[in-house]
C-alpha positions as CSV (number, residue, x, y, z in Angstrom):
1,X,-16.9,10.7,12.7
2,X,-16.8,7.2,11.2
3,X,-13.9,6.3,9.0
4,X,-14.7,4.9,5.3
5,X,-12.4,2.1,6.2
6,X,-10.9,1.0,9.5
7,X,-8.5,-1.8,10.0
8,X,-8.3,-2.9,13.8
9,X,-5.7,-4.7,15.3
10,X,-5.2,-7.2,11.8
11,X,-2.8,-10.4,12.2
12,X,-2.5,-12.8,9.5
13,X,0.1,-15.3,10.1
14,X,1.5,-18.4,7.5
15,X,1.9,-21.7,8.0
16,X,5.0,-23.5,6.6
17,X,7.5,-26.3,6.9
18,X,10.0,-24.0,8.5
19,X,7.7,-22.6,10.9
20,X,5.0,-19.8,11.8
21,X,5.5,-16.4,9.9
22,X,3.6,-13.5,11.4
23,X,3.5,-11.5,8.3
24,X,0.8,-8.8,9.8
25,X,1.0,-8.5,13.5
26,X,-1.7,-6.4,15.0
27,X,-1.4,-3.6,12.3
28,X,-4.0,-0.9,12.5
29,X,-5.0,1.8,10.2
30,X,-7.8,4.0,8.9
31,X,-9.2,5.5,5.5
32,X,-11.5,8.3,5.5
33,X,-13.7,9.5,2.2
34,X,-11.7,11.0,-0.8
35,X,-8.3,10.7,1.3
36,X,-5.0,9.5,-0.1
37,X,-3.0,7.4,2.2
38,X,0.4,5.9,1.7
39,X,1.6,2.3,3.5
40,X,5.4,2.6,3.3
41,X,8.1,0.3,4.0
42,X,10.8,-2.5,3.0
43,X,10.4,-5.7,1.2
44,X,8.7,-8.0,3.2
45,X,7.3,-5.7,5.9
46,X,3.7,-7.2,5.8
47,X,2.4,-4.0,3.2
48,X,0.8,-6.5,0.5
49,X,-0.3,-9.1,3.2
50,X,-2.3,-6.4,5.3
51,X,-4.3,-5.2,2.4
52,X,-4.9,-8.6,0.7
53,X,-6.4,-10.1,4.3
54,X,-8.5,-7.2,4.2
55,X,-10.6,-8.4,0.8
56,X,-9.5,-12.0,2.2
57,X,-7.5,-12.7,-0.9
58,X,-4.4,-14.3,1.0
59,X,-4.5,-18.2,-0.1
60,X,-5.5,-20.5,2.7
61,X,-3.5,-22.5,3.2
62,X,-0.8,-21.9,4.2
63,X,-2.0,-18.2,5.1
64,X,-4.4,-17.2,8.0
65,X,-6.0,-14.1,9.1
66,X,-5.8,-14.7,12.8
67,X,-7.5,-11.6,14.3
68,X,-8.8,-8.3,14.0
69,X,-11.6,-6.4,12.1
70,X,-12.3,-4.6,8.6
71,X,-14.9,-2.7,9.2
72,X,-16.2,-1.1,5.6
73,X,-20.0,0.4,4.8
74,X,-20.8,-0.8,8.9
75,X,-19.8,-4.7,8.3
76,X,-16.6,-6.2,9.5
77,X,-15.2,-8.1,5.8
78,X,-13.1,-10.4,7.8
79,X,-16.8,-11.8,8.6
80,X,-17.9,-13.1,5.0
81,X,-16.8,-16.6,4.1
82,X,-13.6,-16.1,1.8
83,X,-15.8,-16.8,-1.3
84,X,-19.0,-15.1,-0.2
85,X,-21.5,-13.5,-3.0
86,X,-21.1,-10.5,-0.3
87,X,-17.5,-10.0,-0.4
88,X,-17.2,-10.8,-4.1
89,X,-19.9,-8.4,-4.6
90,X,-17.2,-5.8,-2.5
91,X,-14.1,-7.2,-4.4
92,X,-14.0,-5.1,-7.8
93,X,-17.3,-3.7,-7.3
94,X,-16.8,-1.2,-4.2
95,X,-13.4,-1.7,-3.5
96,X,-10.8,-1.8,-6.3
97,X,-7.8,-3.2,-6.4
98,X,-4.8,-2.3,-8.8
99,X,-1.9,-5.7,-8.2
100,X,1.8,-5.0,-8.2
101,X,2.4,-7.0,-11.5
102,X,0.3,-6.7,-14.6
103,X,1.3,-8.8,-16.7
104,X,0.8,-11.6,-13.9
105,X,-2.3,-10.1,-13.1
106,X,-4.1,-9.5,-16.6
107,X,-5.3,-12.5,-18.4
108,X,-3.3,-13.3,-21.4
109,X,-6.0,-15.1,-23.7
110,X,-8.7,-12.0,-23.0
111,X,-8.3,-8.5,-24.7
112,X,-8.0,-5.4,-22.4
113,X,-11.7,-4.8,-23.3
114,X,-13.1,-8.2,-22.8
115,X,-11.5,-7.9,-19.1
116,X,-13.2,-5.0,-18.3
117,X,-16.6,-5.0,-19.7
118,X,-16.8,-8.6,-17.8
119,X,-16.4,-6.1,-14.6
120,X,-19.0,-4.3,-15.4
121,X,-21.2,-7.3,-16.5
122,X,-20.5,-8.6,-13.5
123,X,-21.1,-5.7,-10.7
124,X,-22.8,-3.0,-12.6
125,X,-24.9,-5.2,-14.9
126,X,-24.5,-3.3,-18.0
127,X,-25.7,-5.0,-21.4
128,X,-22.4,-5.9,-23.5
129,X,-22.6,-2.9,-25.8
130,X,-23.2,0.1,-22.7
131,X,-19.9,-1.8,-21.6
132,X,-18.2,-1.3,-24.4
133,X,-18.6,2.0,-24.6
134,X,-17.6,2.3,-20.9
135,X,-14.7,0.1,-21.3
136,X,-13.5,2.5,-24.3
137,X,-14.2,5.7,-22.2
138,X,-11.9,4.3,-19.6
139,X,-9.4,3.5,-21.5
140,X,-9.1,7.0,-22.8
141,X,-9.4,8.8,-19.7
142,X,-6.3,6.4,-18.2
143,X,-3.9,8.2,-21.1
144,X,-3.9,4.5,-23.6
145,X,-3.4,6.3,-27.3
146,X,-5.7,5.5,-29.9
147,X,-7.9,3.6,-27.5
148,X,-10.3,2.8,-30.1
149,X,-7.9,1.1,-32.2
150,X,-6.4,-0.6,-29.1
151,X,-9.4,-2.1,-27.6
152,X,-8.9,-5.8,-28.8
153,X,-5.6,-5.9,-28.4
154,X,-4.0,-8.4,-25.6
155,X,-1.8,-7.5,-22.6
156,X,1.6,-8.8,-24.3
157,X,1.0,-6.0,-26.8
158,X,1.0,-3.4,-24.6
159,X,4.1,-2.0,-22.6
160,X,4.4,-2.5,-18.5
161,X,3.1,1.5,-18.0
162,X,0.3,0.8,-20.6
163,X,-0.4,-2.6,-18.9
164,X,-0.7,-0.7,-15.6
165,X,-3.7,1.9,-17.1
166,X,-5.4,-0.6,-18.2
167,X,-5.5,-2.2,-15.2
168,X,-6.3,1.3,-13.2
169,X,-9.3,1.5,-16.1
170,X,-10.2,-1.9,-14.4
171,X,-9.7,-1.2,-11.0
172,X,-11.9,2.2,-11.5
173,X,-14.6,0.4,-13.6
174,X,-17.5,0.7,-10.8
175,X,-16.4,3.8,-9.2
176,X,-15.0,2.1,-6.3
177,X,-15.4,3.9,-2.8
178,X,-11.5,3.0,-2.2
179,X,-8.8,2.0,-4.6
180,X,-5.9,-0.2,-3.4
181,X,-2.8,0.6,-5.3
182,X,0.3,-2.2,-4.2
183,X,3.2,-1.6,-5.5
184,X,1.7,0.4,-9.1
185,X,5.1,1.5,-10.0
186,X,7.5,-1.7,-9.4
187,X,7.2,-2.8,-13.3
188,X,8.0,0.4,-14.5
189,X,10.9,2.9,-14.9
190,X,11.5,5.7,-13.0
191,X,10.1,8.4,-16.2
192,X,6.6,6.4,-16.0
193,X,6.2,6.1,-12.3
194,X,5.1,9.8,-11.7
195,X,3.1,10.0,-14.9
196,X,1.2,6.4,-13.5
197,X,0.9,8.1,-9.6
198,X,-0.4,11.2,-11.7
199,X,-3.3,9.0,-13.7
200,X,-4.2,7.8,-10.3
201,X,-4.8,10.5,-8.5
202,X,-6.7,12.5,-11.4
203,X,-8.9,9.8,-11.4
204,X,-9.6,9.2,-7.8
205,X,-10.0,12.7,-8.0
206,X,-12.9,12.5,-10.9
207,X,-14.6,9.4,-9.0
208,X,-14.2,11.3,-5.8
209,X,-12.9,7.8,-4.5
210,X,-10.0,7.2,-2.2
211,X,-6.8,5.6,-2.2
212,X,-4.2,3.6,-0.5
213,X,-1.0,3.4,-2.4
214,X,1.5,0.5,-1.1
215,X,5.1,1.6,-1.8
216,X,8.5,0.8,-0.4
217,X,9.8,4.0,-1.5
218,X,8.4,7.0,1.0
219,X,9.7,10.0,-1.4
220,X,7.7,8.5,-4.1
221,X,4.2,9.2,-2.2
222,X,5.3,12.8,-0.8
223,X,3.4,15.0,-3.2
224,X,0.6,12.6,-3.3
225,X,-0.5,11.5,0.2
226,X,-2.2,13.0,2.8
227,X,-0.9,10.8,5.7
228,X,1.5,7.9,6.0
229,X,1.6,4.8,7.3
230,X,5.1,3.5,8.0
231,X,5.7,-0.4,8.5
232,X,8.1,-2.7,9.9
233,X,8.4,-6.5,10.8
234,X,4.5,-6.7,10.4
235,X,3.6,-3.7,12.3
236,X,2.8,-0.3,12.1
237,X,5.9,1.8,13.8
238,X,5.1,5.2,12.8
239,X,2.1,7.4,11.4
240,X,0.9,11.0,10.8
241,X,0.5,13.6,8.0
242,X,3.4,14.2,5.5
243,X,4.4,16.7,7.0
244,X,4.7,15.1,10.7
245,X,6.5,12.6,8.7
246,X,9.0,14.0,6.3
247,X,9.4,17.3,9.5
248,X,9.3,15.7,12.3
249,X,9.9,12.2,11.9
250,X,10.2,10.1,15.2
251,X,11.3,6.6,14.7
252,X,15.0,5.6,14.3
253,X,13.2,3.3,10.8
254,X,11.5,6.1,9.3
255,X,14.8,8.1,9.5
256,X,16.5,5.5,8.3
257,X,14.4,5.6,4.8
258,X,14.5,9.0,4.3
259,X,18.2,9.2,4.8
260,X,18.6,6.2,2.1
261,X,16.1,8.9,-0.2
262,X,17.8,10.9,-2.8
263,X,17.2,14.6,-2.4
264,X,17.2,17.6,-5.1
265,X,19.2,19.5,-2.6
266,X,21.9,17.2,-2.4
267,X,25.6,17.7,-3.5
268,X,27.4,15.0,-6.0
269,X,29.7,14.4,-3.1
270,X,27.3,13.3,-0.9
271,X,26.2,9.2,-0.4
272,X,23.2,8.3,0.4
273,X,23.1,6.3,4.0
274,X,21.4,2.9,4.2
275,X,20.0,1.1,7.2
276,X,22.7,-1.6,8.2
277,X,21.6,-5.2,8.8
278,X,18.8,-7.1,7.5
279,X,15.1,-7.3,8.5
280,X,14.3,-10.0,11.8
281,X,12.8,-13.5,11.0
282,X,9.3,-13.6,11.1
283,X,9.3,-17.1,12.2
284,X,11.6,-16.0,15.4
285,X,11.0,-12.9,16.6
286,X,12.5,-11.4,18.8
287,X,10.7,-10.5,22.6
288,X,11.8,-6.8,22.4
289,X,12.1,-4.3,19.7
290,X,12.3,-5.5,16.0
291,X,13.8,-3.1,14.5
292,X,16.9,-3.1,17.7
293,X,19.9,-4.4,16.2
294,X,19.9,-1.9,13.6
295,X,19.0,1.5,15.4
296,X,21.7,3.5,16.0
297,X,19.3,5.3,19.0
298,X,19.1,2.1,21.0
299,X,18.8,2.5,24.2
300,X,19.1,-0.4,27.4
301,X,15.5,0.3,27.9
302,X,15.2,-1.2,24.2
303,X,17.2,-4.2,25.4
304,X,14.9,-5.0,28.2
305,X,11.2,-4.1,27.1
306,X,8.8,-5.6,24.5
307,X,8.3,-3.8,21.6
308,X,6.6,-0.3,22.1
309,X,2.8,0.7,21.0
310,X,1.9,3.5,19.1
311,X,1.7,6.6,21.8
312,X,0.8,10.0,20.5
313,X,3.1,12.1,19.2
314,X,1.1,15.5,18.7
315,X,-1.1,16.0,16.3
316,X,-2.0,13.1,13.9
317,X,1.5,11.6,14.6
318,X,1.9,8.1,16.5
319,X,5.2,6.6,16.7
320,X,5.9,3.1,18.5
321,X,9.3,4.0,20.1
322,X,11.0,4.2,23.6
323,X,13.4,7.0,22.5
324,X,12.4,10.8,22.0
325,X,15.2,11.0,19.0
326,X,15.9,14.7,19.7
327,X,15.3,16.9,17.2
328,X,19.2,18.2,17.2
329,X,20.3,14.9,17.0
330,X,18.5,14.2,14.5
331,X,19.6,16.8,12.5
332,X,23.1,16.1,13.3
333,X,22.5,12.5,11.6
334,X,21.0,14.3,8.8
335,X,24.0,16.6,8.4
336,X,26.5,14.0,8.6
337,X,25.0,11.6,6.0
């Protein structure tokens, strides 16, 4: 069965003074139809990077989306010009995206209403009034109180949870097929975040749309996601269901993140674990395993091989690694931290 969305073998690399940065490096994924998916991993991983180069927002220069394929409604997107009536046409219309900062996003000098009725001037061609009334009805269903009384207010009058339903409202305008969600919860505190992953899922739910959310934090997407995507150094190192990844996880990373996770089982006396040393340098990689100096499961195979490809796991669940972390051990990490 065809997937809604497929991303094969994406690379998108930057130019600069210091040198070549391979932000994506041959990262592959797939969305089917009213799925939610989560992309997880650290600052800097290549999370944002992978899902702008899909809808070819990256800025060129200095960025470049060297290979691969987005293959969406039986056309490859990495095909249209950057600025194509096609791909603008895709942009906001039939894939929606929600950006990490709001207030960066939104447009200061336009009310909340003027930004989505042009959305659906634009794509939908609705007359100003039918888009309105649409604009209002969003608003509502995205939780803004007193919507009506709200609707000509700017972005700086709203707070950072409000500013990120409105821009959900947006996002949702044209009853996208699939609704990119990077980083939705970075400007907000910790009491908003579930009530904002809540809005977003009801509503996928109601447009019988689908969703990628973009987090760094993997317990955050748990209850929300039906599979996960985990990322490091520009690639994809692990990959299955939630449960596969939060039961059976297989890479020495992805252990590493769940370990640096608070749990509601913990004791006070317990500390939470984190992964030693820093991320590689994009701009010098190194010719085996990324994520080496830092795995505690490292093995002289590791020290001698390139980096691994994703090989089966069972089930849904790929996981580019050398090591079979045994499932004791593993536990025995998990006890001791």
């Amino acid at each position: 069965m065809a997937h809604l969305l497929e991303v094969k073998n994406l690379r998108t690399y930057f130019h600069t003074e210091a040198g070549l940065v391979k932000a994506v490096d041959g990262v592959s994924f797939h969305l089917d139809e009213r799925e939610i998916i989560g992309v997880v991993g650290e600052s800097g991983c290549g999370k944002s990077v992978s899902q702008l180069s899909m809808l070819q927002l990256i800025p060129t220069p200095p960025g470049e989306i060297v290979s691969g394929e987005v293959l969406f409604e039986e056309a490859n997107l990495l095909d249209y010009r950057q600025n194509s009536p096609q791909l603008r046409a895709i942009r906001g219309g039939k894939i929606g995206f929600i950006f990490q900062e709001p207030m960066t996003s939104l447009n200061p000098v336009l009310t909340v209403t003027r930004q989505i009725t042009e959305v659906l001037e634009l794509h939908l061609k609705m007359e100003k009034h039918a888009a309105q009334s649409r604009a209002l009805e969003l608003l509502k269903l995205v939780g803004i109180p007193d919507a009506a009384r709200r609707m000509n207010d700017y972005p700086h009058q709203f707070s950072g949870g409000m500013r990120q339903r409105v821009m959900i409202a947006m996002a949702l305008s044209c009853n996208p097929k699939v609704l990119i969600a990077d980083e939705p919860t970075t400007a907000v505190d910790v009491t908003i975040q579930a009530q904002l992953l809540e809005v977003m899922k009801e509503m996928v739910e109601r447009f019988r749309s689908s969703l990628v959310i973009v987090t760094h934090n993997l317990g955050l997407v748990a209850r929300y996601v039906q599979r996960i995507y985990v990322m490091y150094a520009g690639r994809v190192v692990e990959s299955g269901t939630v449960k596969e990844i939060f039961g059976d996880r297989r890479h020495p990373y992805t252990i590493g993140l769940l370990k640096s996770v608070p749990r509601l089982d913990q004791t006070k006396s317990e500390r939470l674990v984190p992964i030693e040393g820093l991320p590689p340098n994009q701009m010098n990689m190194p010719p085996n395993c990324a994520f080496l100096p830092r795995c505690p499961y490292r093995i002289a195979r590791c020290e001698r091989e390139a980096w691994p490809i994703l090989r089966p796991a069972g089930g849904k669940h790929f996981v580019a690694c050398h090591v079979d972390v045994d499932v004791k051990e593993r536990a025995r990490e998990t006890a001791r931290s």
